[in-house]
C-alpha positions as CSV (number, residue, x, y, z in Angstrom):
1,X,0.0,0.0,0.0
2,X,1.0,3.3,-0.8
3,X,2.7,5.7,1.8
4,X,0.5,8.7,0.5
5,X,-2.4,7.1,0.0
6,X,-5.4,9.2,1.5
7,X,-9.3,7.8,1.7
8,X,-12.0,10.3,1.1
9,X,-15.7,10.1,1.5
10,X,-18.4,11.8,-1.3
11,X,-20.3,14.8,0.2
12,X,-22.7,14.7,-1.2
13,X,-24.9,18.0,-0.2
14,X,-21.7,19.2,-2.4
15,X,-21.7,16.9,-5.3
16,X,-23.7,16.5,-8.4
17,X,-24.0,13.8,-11.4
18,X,-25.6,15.3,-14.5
19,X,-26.7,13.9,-17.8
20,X,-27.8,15.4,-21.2
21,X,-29.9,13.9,-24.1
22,X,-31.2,14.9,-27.5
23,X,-34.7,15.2,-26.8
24,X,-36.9,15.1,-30.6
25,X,-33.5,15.5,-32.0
26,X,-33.7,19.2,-31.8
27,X,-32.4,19.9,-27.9
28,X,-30.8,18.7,-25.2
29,X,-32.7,18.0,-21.5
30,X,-30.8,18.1,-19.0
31,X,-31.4,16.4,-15.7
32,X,-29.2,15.1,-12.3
33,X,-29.5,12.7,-9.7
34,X,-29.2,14.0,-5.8
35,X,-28.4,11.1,-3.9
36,X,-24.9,10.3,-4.7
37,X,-22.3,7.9,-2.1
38,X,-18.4,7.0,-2.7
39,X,-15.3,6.9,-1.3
40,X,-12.1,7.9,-3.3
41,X,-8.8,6.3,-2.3
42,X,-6.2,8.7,-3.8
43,X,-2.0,8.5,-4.1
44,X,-1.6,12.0,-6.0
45,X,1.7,10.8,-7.0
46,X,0.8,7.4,-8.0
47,X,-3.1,7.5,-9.7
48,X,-2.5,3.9,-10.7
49,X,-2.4,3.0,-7.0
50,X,-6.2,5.2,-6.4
51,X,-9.4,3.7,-6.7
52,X,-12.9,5.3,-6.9
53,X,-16.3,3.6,-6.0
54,X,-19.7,5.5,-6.3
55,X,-23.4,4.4,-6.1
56,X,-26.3,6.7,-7.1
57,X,-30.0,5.8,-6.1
58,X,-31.5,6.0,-9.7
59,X,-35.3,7.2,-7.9
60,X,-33.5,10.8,-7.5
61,X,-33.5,11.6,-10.5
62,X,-35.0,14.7,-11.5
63,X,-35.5,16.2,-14.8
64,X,-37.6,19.3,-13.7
65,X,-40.7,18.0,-14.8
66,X,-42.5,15.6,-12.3
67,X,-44.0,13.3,-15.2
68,X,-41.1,13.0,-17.1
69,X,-39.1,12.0,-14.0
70,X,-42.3,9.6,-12.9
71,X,-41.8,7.9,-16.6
72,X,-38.2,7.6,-16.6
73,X,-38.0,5.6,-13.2
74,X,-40.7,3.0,-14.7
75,X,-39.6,0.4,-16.2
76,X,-39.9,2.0,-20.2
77,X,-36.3,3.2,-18.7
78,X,-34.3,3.3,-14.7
79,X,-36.8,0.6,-13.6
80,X,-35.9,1.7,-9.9
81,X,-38.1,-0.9,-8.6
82,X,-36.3,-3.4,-10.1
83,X,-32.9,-1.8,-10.1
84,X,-32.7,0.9,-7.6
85,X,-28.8,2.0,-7.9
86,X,-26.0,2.7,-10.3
87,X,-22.9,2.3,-9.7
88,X,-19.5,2.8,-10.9
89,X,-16.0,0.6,-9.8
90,X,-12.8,2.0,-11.2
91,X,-10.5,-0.7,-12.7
92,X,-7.5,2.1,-13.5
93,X,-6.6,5.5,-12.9
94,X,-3.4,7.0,-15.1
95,X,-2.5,10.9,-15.4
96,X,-3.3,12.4,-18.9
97,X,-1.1,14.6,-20.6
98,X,-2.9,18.1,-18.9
99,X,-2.1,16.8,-15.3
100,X,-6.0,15.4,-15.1
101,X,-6.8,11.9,-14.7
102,X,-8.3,8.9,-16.7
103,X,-10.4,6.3,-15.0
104,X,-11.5,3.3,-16.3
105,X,-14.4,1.3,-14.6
106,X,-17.4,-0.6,-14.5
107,X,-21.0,1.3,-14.8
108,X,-23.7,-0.4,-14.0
109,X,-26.7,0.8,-14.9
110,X,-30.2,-0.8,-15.3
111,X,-28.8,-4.3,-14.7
112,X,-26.2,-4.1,-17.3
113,X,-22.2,-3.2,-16.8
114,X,-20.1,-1.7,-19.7
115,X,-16.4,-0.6,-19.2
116,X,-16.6,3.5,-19.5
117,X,-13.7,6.0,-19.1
118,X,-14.1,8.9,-16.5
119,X,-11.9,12.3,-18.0
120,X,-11.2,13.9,-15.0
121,X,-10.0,17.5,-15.2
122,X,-6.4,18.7,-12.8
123,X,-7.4,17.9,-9.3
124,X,-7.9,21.3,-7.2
125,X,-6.0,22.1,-4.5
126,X,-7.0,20.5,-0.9
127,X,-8.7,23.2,0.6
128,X,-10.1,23.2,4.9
129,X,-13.9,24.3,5.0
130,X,-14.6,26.3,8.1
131,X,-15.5,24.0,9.8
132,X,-11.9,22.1,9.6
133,X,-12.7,19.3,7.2
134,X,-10.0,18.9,4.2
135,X,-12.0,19.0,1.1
136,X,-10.9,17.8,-2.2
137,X,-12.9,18.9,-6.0
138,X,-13.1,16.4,-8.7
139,X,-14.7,17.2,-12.3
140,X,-15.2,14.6,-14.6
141,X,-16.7,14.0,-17.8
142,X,-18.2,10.6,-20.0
143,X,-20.5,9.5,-22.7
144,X,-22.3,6.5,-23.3
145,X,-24.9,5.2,-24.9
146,X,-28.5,4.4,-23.3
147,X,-28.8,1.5,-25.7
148,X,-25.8,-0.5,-24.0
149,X,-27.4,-0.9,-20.6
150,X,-30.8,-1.9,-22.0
151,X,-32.7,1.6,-22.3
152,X,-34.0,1.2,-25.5
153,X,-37.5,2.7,-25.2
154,X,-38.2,5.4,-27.5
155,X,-41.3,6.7,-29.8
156,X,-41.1,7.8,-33.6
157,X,-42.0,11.1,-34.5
158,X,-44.2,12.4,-37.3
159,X,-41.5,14.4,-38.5
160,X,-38.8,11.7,-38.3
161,X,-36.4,10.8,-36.0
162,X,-37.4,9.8,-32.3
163,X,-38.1,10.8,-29.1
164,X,-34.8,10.5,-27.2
165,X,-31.3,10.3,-28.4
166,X,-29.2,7.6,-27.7
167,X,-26.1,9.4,-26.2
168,X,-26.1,10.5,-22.9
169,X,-23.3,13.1,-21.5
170,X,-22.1,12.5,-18.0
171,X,-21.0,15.3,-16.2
172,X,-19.4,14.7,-12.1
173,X,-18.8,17.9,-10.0
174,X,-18.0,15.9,-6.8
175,X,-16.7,17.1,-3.7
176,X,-15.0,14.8,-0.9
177,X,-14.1,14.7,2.3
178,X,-11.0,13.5,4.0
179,X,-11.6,10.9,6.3
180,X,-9.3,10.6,9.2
């Protein structure tokens, strides 16, 4: 085990996961999930030694429209009932040529896990909140596509085209906490 190794815990009244979507092929929606969980084992100096875990409970998700979010947690798409979390389990973490990170892991989502790659933007500084707590930012970016973990429902439009596009942006703005 590394020397410099330092375990944090997600905050997450600080943190947010975000997606976006071509919605009739003319605009994106935008929507987040706010119950995030994870804990970050970090070496700055030696990424290959870190690891990340992170659930989400998929029922938190919120769209800003109450029936939108009521459809997407049926089963059509999240099936919540049926799969009530998504996680993520990194496999490797290597610096990128910026100073950022890469980190490859597991996503599971909807009962299906796909290898995706997490480009994570230079690290900020460790910072102390006022309360004393060392706090740590992490930004990170990924696509995928809804169709590789099973969320294929969609509806043709008149016009052409369908409902909901099949690539989904993942933003992270996550904020930890040191653990002792």
């Amino acid at each position: 085990m590394s020397k410099s190794l330092t375990t944090w815990q997600l905050d997450p009244a600080h943190s947010s996961a975000n997606f976006s979507v071509k919605h009739m092929m003319i605009a994106k929606v935008h929507g987040g999930f706010h119950k995030l969980s994870g804990e970050l084992r970090l070496d700055p100096s030696d990424p290959a030694s870190s690891s990340v875990v992170a659930t989400i409970e998929a029922a938190s998700i919120d769209t800003r429209e109450s029936q939108r979010d009521a459809h997407l947690r049926s089963a059509d798409f999240f099936d919540v009932e049926k799969f009530p979390t998504i996680t993520f389990r990194s496999r490797s973490m290597s610096r990128t040529p910026d100073s950022g990170l890469r980190v490859v892991g597991d996503l599971t989502l909807h009962g299906i896990t796909r290898e995706v790659t997490l480009e994570v933007e230079p690290l900020a500084p460790e910072a102390k909140d006022p309360w004393g707590n060392l706090k740590l930012g992490v930004s990170a970016m990924t696509k995928i596509k809804r169709k590789d973990f099973g969320l294929t429902w969609n509806a043709a439009l008149e016009a052409g085209g369908v409902l909901v596009g099949d690539d989904i942006a993942i933003s992270l703005d996550i904020q930890f906490v040191k653990k002792p």
